[in-house]
matplotlib code that plots the C-alpha trace (Angstrom):
import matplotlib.pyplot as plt

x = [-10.4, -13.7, -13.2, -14.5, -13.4, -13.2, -11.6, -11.0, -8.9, -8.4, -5.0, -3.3, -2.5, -4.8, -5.1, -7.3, -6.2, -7.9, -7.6, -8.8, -8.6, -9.2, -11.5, -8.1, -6.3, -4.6, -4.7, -3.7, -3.4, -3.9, -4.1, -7.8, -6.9, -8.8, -7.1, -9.9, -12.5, -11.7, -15.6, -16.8, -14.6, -14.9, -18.8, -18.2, -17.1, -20.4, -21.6, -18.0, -18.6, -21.7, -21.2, -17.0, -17.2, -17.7, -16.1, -13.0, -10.1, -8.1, -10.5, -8.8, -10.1, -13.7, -13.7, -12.6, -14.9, -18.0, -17.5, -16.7, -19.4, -22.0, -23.3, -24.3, -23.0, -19.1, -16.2, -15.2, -12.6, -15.0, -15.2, -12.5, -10.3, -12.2, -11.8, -8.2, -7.8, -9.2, -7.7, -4.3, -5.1, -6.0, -2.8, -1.0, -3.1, -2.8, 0.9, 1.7, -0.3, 1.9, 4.9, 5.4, 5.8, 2.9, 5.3, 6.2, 2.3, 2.3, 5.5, 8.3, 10.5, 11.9, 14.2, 15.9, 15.1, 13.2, 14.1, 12.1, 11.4, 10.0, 8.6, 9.7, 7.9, 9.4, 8.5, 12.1, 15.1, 17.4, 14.1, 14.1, 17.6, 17.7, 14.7, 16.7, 19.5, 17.7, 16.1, 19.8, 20.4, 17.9, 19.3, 16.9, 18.6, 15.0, 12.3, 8.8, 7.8, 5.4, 5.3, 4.1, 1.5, 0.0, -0.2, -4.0, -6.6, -4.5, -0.8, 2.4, 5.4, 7.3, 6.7, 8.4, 11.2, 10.6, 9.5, 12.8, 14.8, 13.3, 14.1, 17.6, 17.8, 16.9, 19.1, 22.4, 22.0, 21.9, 18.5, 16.5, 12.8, 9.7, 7.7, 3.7, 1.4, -1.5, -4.3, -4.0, -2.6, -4.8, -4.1, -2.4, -0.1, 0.4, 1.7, 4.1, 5.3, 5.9, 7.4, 9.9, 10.4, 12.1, 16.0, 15.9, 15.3, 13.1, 11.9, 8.3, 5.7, 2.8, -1.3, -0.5, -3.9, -6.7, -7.5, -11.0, -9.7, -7.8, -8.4, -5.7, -3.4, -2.9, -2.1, 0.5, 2.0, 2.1, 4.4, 6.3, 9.4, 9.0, 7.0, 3.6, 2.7, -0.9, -3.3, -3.9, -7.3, -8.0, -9.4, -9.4, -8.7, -11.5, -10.4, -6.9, -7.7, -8.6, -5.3, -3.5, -5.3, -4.8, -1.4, -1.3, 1.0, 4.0, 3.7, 1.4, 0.7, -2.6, -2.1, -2.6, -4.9, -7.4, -7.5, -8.4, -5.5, -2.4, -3.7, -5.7, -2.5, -0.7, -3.7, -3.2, 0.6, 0.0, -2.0, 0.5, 3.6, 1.6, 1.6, 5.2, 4.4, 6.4, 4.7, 4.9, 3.0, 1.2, 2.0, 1.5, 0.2, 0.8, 3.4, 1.0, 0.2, 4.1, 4.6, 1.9, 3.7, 6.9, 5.2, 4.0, 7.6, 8.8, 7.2, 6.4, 8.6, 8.0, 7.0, 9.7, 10.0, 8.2, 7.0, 7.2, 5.6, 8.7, 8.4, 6.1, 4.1, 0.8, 1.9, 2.6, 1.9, 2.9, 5.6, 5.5, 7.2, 5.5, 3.1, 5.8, 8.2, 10.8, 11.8, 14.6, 12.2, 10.6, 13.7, 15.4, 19.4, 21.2, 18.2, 16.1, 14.2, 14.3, 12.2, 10.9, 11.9, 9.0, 5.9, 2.7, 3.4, 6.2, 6.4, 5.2, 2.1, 2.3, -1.1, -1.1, 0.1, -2.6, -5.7, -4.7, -4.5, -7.9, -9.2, -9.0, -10.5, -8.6, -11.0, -8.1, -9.2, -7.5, -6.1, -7.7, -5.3, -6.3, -4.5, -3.1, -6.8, -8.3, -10.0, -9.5, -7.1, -6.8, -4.3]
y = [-29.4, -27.1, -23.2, -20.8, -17.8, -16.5, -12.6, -9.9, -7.6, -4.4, -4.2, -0.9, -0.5, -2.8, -6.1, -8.4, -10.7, -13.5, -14.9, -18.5, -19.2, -23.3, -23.9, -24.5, -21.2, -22.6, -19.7, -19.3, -16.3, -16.3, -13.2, -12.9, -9.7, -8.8, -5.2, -2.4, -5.2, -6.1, -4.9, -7.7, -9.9, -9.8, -9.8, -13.4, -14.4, -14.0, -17.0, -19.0, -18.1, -19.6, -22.5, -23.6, -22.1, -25.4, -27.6, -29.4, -27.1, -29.9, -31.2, -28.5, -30.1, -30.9, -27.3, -26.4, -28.9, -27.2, -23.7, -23.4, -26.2, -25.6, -22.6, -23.6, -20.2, -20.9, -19.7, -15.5, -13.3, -12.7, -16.1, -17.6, -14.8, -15.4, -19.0, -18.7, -16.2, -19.1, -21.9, -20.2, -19.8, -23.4, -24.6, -22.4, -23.3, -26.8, -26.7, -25.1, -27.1, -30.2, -28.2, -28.8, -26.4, -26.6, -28.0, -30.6, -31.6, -31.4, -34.2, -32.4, -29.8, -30.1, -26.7, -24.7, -21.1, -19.7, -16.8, -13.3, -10.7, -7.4, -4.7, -1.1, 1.9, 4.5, 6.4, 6.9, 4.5, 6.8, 6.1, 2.4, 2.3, 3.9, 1.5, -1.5, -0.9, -0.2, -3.2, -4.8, -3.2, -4.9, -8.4, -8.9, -10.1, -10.2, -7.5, -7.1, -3.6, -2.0, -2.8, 0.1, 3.0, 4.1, 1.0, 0.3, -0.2, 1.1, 2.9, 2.1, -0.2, 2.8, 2.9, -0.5, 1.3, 3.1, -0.3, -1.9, 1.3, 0.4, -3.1, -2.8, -0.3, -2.5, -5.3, -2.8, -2.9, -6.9, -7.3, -10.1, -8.8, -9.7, -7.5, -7.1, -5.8, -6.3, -7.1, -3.5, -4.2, -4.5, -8.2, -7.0, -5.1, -7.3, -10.0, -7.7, -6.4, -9.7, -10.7, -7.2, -8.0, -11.6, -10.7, -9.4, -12.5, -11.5, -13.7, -13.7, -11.5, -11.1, -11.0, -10.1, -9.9, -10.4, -14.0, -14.0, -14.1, -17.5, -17.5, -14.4, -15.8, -19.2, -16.6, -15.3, -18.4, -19.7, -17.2, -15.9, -17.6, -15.6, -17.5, -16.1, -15.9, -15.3, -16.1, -13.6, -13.2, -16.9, -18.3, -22.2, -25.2, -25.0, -21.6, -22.9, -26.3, -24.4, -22.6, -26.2, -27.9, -25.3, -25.0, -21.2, -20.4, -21.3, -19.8, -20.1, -17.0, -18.3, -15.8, -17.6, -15.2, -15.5, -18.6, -20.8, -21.0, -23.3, -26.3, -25.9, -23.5, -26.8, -28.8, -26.1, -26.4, -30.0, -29.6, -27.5, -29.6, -32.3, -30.0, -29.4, -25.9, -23.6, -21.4, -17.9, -17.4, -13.7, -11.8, -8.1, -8.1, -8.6, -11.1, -13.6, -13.9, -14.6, -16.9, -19.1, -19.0, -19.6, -23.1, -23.6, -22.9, -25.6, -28.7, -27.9, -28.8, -26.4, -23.0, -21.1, -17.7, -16.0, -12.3, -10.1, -6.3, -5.1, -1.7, -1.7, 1.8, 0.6, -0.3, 3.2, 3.6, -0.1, -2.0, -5.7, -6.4, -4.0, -6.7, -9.9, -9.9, -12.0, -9.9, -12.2, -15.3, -12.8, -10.9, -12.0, -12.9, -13.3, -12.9, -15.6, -16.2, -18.5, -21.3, -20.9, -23.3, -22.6, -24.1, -23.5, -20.6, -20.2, -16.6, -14.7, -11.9, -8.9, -9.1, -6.0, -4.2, -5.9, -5.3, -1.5, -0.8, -2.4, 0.9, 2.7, 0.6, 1.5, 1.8, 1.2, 1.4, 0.7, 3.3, 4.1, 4.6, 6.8, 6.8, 10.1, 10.7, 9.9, 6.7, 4.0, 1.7, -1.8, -2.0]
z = [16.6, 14.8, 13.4, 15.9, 13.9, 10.6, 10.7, 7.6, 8.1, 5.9, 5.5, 4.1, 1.4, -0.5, 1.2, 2.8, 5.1, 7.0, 10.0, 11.2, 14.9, 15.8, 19.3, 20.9, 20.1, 17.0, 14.2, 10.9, 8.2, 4.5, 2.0, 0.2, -2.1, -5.0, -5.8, -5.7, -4.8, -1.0, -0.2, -1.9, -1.2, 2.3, 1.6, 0.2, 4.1, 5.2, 3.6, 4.6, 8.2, 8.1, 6.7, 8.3, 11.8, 13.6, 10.9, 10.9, 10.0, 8.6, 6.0, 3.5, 0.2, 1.5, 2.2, -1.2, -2.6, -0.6, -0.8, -4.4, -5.4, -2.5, -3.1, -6.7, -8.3, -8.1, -10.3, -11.0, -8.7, -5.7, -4.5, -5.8, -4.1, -0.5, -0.9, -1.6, 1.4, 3.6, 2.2, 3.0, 5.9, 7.0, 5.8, 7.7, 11.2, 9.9, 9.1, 12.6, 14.6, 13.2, 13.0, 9.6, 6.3, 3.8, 1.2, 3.3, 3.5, -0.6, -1.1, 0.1, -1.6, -5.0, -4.5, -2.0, -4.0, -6.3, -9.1, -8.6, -10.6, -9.8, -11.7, -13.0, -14.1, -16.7, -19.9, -21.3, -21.5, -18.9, -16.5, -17.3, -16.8, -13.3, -11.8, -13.2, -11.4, -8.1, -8.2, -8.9, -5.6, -3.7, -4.9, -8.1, -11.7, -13.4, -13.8, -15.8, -17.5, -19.2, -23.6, -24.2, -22.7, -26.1, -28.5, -28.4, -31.7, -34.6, -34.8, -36.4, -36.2, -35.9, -32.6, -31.7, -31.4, -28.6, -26.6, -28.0, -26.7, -23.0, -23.1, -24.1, -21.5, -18.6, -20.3, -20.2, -16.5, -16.6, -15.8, -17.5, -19.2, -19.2, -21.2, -20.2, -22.9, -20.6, -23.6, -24.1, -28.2, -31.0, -32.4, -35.7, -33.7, -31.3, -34.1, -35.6, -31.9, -30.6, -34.5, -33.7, -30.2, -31.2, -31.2, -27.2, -25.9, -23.8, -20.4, -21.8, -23.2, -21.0, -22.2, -25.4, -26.0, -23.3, -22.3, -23.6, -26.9, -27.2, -30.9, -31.2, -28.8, -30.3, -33.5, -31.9, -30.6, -34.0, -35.2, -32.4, -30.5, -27.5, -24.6, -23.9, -20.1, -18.8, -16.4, -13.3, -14.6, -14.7, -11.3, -11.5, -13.4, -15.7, -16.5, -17.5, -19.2, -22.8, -23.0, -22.4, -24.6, -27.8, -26.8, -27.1, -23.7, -22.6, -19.1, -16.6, -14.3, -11.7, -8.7, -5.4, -3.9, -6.7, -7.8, -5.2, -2.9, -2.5, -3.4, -6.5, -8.1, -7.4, -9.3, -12.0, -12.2, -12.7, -15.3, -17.1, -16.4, -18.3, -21.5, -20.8, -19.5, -16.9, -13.9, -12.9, -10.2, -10.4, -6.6, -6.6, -3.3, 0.5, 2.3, 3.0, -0.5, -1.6, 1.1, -0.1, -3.9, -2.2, -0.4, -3.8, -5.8, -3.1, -4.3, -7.7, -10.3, -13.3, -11.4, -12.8, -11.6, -8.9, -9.2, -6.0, -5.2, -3.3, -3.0, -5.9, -6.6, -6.4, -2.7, -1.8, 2.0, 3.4, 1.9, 1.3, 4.7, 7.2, 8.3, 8.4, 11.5, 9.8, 6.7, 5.7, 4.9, 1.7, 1.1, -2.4, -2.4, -5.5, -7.8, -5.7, -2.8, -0.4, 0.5, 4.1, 6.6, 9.7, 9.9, 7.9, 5.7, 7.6, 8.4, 11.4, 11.2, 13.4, 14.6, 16.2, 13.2, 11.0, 13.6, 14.0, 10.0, 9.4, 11.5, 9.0, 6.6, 3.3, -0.2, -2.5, -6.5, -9.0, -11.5, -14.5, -17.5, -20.6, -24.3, -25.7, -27.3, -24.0, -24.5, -21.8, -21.9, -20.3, -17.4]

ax = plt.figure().add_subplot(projection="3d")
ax.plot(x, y, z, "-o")
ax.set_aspect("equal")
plt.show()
């Protein structure tokens, strides 16, 4: 069995997917998106073609080994993403060409679910409220929100109460919180938030400050209780390896459609279970994308929780499940999801579906947020 084809496919609302199609007919799909970057991702496959068609698709870690170490240059979101989105993909043509789930292939699973969270939006606490309890609805018991919109370079612990008002808001519903700051905090706020934030007992806190500045970070850690999560802008082991080794974070969050695929997020969660620390995977994005954390939740002892963009805003036009013809497999039940059964990923693409949004070609960006003053602000 060789590659004969490597496909991209646009997919609305903000996806790439690829396909991989074996000499024989054998295919597979995996999920390359980089949100408001799919141009150059899918650029990257130019030099992936030309190097895999022809090779053999089941040599998954040779194929790791030589795209992200071949081309000399290797590491950062572009190629890291495309890799990933073809790694995926190989699994799943290898996995249902042997009939046999991904996590099967990586040991054998180690769970039968896995506990999601989604996100809400909202300014005020009656707003917070009302998103909580839709996401109750649709069978969550954890969610992740926004720490604040306006906290940036300088304000004042006064308004910690606001953020606290949210929180409690989403707790009276019953939900579990994670709160994300996403590096948008000065570090001397950030302390003191994190310090106020304490008594919630909250799921996490998320990039309290950026992760190019591990110096702050292992600050925080020092003096807050509250785990720190981070990592969706961290795309391999390398990238990881400091944060273990200063002991900073307590959660892991490497997103499977950056950083490398499947199998190096499992090298990564390995790495972390051996400084006693818990994954998160990071999944915003399409259904091939959670399908490949959900194989990875299977046979990985300390992933944790999984994040999932079910009817998320920033998917506005195509939810999570338009593409995926068996809705149940990615659908969470009493706060968790389910661990696939089929083969490879072990859900089913609608092909059709895929081929006849990637007409149009979507040029998804992402937003660009703006303080009270009007200065930018990180998202």
């Amino acid at each position: 069995m060789k590659i004969g084809r490597i496909e991209t496919f646009f997919v609305a609302p903000r996806w790439l997917f690829v396909r991989v199609e074996s000499d024989d007919g054998a295919v597979g799909w995996g999920e390359a998106s980089l949100e408001g970057h799919a141009e150059a991702v899918d650029g990257a496959f130019e030099a992936l073609r030309d190097r895999f068609v022809g090779h053999d698709p089941y040599r998954i870690e040779d194929i790791f080994q030589v795209a992200y170490r071949g081309g000399f240059y290797r590491g950062g979101p572009v190629l890291m993403s495309a890799i990933a989105g073809l790694e995926q993909a190989l699994w799943d043509l290898k996995g249902k060409a042997l009939n046999l789930p991904v996590w099967e292939m990586l040991g054998g699973r180690v769970r039968d679910r896995i506990r999601a969270y989604a996100w809400i939006g909202g300014d005020r606490p009656e707003e917070i409220a009302g998103a909580a309890a839709a996401r109750l609805e649709q069978g969550f018991s954890a969610v992740k929100m926004n720490a604040t919109a306006e906290l940036d370079w300088i304000g004042t612990p006064r308004l910690f109460d606001d953020v606290i008002e949210r929180v409690k808001a989403a707790q009276a519903v019953g939900m579990d919180v994670g709160l994300d700051f996403h590096g948008r905090v000065h570090r001397p706020l950030a302390k003191q938030l994190a310090k106020a934030l304490e008594p919630l007992g909250l799921l996490f806190i998320e990039e309290p400050l950026l992760s190019e500045n591990p110096e702050g970070l292992r600050q925080i850690a020092e003096i807050a209780a509250t785990p720190i999560a981070l990592g969706e802008r961290l795309y391999s082991r390398w990238d990881f390896k400091r944060f273990f080794e200063t002991g900073a974070v307590d959660i892991i969050q490497p997103d499977l459609s950056h950083a490398g695929g499947i199998l190096e997020c499992r090298k990564i969660a390995a790495m972390a279970e051996a400084y006693d620390v818990a994954v998160a995977p990071h999944c915003p994005l399409g259904p091939l994308a959670l399908a490949s954390c959900l194989q990875l939740a299977a046979c990985t002892p300390n992933v944790a929780i999984q994040e999932m963009s079910l009817g998320i805003h920033y998917n506005v036009g195509a939810d999570l499940l338009s593409y995926c013809s068996d809705k149940a497999a990615l659908t969470p039940v009493d706060g968790h999801l389910p661990i696939p059964e089929g083969a490879g990923l072990g859900i089913t693409i609608d092909e059709e579906a895929v081929r006849e949004s990637h007409k149009d070609r979507h040029r998804w960006r992402n937003p660009v947020w703006r303080l009270s003053d009007g200065s930018f602000a990180e998202w």
